[in-house]
C-alpha positions as CSV (number, residue, x, y, z in Angstrom):
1,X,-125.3,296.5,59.7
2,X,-129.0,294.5,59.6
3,X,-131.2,295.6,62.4
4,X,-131.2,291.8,64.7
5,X,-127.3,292.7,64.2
6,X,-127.8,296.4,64.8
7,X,-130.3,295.5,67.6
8,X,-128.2,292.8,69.9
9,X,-125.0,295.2,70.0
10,X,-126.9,298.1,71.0
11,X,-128.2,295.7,73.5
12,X,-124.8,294.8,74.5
13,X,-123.4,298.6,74.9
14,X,-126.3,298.8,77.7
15,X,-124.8,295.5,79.1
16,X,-121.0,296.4,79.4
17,X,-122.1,299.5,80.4
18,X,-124.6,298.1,83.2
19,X,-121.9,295.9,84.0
20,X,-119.3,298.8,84.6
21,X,-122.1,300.6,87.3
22,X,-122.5,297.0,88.5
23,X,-118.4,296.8,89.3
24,X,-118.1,300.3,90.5
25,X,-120.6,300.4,93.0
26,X,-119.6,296.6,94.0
27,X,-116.0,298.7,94.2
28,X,-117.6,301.2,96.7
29,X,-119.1,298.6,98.7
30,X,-116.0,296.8,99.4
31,X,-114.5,300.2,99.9
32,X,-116.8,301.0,102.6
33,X,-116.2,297.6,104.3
34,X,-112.3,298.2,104.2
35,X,-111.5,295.9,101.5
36,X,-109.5,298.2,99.8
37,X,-107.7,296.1,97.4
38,X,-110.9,294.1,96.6
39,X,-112.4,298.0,96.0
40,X,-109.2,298.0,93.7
41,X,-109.7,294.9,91.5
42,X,-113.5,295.8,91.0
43,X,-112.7,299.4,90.0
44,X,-110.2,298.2,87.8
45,X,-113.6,295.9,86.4
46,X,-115.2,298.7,85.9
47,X,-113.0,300.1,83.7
48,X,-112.3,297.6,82.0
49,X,-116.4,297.1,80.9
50,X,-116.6,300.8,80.2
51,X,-113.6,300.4,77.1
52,X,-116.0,296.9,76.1
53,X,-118.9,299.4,76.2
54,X,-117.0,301.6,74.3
55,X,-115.6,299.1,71.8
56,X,-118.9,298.0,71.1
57,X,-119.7,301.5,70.3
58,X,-116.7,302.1,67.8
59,X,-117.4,298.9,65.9
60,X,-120.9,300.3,65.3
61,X,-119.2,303.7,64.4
62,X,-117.0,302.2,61.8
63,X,-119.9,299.8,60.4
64,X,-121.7,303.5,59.9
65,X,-124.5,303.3,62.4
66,X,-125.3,305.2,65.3
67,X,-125.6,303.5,68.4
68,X,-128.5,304.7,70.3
69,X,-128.2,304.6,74.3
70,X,-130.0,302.9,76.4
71,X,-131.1,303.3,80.0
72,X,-129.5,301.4,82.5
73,X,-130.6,299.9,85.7
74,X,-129.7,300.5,89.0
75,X,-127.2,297.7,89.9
76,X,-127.4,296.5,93.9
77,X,-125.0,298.2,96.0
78,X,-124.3,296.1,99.6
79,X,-123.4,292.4,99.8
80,X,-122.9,291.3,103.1
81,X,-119.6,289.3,102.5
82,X,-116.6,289.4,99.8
83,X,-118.2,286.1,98.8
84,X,-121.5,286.9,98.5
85,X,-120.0,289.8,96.1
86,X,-117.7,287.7,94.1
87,X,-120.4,284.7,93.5
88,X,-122.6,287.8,92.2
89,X,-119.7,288.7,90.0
90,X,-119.6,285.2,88.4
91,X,-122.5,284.5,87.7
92,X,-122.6,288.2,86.2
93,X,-119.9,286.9,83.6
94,X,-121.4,283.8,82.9
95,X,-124.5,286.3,81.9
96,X,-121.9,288.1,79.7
97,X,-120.9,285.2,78.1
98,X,-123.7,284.2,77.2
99,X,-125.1,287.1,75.8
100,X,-121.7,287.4,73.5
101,X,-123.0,283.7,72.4
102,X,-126.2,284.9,71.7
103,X,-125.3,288.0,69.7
104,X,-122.4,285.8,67.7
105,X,-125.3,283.4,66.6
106,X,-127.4,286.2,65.3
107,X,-124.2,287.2,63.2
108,X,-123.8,284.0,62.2
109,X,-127.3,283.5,60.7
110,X,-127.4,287.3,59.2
111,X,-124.4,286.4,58.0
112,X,-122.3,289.7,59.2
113,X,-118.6,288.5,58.9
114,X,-117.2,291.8,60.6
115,X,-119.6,290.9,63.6
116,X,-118.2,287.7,64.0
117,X,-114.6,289.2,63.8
118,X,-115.1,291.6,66.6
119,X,-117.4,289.0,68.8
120,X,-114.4,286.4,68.5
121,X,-112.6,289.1,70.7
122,X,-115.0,289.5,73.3
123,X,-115.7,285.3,73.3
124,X,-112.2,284.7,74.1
125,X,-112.4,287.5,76.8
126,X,-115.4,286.5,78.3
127,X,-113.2,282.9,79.1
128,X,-110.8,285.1,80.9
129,X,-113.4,287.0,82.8
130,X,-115.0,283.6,83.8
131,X,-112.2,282.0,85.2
132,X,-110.4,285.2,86.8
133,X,-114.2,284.9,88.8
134,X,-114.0,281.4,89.3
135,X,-110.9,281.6,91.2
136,X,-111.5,284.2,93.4
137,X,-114.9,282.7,94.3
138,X,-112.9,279.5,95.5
139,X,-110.3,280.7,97.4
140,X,-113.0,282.9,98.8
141,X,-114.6,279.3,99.7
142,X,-111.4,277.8,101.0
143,X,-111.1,280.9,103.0
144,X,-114.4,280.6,105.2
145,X,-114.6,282.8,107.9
146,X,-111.0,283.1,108.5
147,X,-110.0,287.0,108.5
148,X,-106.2,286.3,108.1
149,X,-107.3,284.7,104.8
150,X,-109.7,287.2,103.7
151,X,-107.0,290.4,104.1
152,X,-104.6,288.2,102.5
153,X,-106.7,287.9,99.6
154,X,-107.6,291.6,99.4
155,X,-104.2,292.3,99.4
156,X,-103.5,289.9,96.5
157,X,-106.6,291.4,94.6
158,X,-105.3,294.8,94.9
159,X,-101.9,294.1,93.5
160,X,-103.5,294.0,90.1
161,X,-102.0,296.6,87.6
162,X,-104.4,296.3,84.9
């Protein structure tokens, strides 16, 4: 693996890792505010970055590197409204997304075919992410101020299984 290659996914293991502390204290905020199956869907975001992080990390492993950790900032922990939180967590993903974009065009131009194999993966699950954010955001829009709406929702959000 080239260092710009070797460089943007250590980079990125700091990322999906930041972005795992980012969903699990968004997780305990909503906890706190008794939005227990919002808590549910961001915890289940949290693990879900942490296996990225990790995935990241065995690509590396198999390419015969060691990925070096790096420090990761302290993510906010209070947003006053499931909105507020949920238009964070978008415009989190679309940050994602384009980092992915970023690292698959310095694979491209180093010409690391295996990068671009595993990248694909992560591209076509940032477009999940995105739009699994997206709709939440808008029927968190549609919903206003209305509380009936709001625990609806939560309950939704915390049927998810995986």
């Amino acid at each position: 693996m080239n260092k710009k290659v070797y460089k943007s996914f250590n980079e990125q293991v700091q990322a999906e890792l930041y972005s795992a502390y980012m969903y699990l204290a968004m997780s305990l905020d909503m906890e706190a505010k008794n939005y227990k199956g919002m808590a549910k869907w961001l915890y289940l975001q949290y693990e879900e970055e942490r296996e990225h992080a990790l995935r990241f990390v065995k690509f590396m492993q198999d390419c015969g590197v060691q990925p070096q950790l790096l420090q990761i900032d302290m993510p906010a922990a209070d947003y006053d409204t499931p909105l507020a939180l949920f238009q964070k967590v978008l415009e989190h993903e679309k940050y994602v997304t384009s980092r992915i974009y970023d690292m698959y065009e310095v694979a491209l131009k180093e010409k690391d075919y295996a990068a671009q194999s595993c990248l694909k993966w992560f591209i076509d699950e940032q477009v999940e992410e995105e739009a699994n954010a997206s709709e939440i955001v808008e029927k968190l829009e549609m919903i206003g101020d209305n509380i009936s709406g709001l625990f609806y929702l939560d309950g939704k959000l915390g049927a998810r299984k995986d």
